[in-house]
C-alpha positions in Angstrom: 218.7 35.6 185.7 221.1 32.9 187.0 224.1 36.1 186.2 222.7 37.7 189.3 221.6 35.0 191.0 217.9 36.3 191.6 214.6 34.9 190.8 213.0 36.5 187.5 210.1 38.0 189.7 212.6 39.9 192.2 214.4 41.4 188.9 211.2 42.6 187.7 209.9 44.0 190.8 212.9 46.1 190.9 213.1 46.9 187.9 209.4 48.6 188.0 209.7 49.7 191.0 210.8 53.3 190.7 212.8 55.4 192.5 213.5 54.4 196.1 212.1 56.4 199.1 216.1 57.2 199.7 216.7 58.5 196.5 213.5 60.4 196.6 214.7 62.0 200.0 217.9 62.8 198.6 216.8 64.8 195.8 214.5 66.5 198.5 217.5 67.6 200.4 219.4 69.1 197.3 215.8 70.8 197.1 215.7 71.9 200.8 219.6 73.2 200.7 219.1 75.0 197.6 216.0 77.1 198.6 218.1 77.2 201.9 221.3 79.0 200.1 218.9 80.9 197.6 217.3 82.8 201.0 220.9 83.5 202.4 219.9 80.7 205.2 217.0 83.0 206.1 214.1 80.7 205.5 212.7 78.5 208.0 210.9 74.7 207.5 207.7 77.1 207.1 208.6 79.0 204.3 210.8 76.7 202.3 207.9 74.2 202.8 205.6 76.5 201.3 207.9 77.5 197.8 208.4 74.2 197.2 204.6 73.3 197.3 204.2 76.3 195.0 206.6 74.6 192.8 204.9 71.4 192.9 206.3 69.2 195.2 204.4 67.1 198.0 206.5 68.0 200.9 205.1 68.9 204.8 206.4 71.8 207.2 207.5 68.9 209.4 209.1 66.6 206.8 211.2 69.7 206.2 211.8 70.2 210.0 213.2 66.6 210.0 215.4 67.2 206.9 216.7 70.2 208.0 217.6 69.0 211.9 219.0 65.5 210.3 221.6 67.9 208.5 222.0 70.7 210.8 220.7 73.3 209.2 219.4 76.2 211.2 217.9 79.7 209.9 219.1 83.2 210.7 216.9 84.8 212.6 216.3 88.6 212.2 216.3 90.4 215.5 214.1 93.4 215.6 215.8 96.4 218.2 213.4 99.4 219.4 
């Protein structure tokens, strides 16, 4: 280990570790943006929290919310005329 001048324990740490919490929010922004384009930017942190649970991923209303203010992204909303 004396190439990356790192102890042998850090290395291994790392190199178990798994995917980092950033890389895990990343790919749950391509996530977010996709259902976001795939509802014509209809969909709100609600509903888009709720496919992707259906789809299997552990993901809250609000960590959605957070996501989607971060990158501001806003839905369209539908007004309703009498």
């Amino acid at each position: 280990m004396q190439v990356f001048k790192i102890s042998r324990s850090s290395f291994y740490r790392w190199y178990t570790a798994g995917p980092s919490k950033r890389a895990l929010e990343h790919s749950l922004t391509d996530l977010i943006k996709k259902e976001l384009d795939l509802s014509k930017q209809r969909y709100g942190a609600t509903r888009i929290a709720e496919k992707l649970k259906r789809e299997g991923y552990c993901i809250s209303r609000c960590r959605v919310t957070k996501i989607m203010r971060a990158n501001h992204w806003v839905s369209k909303h539908k007004w309703k005329f009498n």
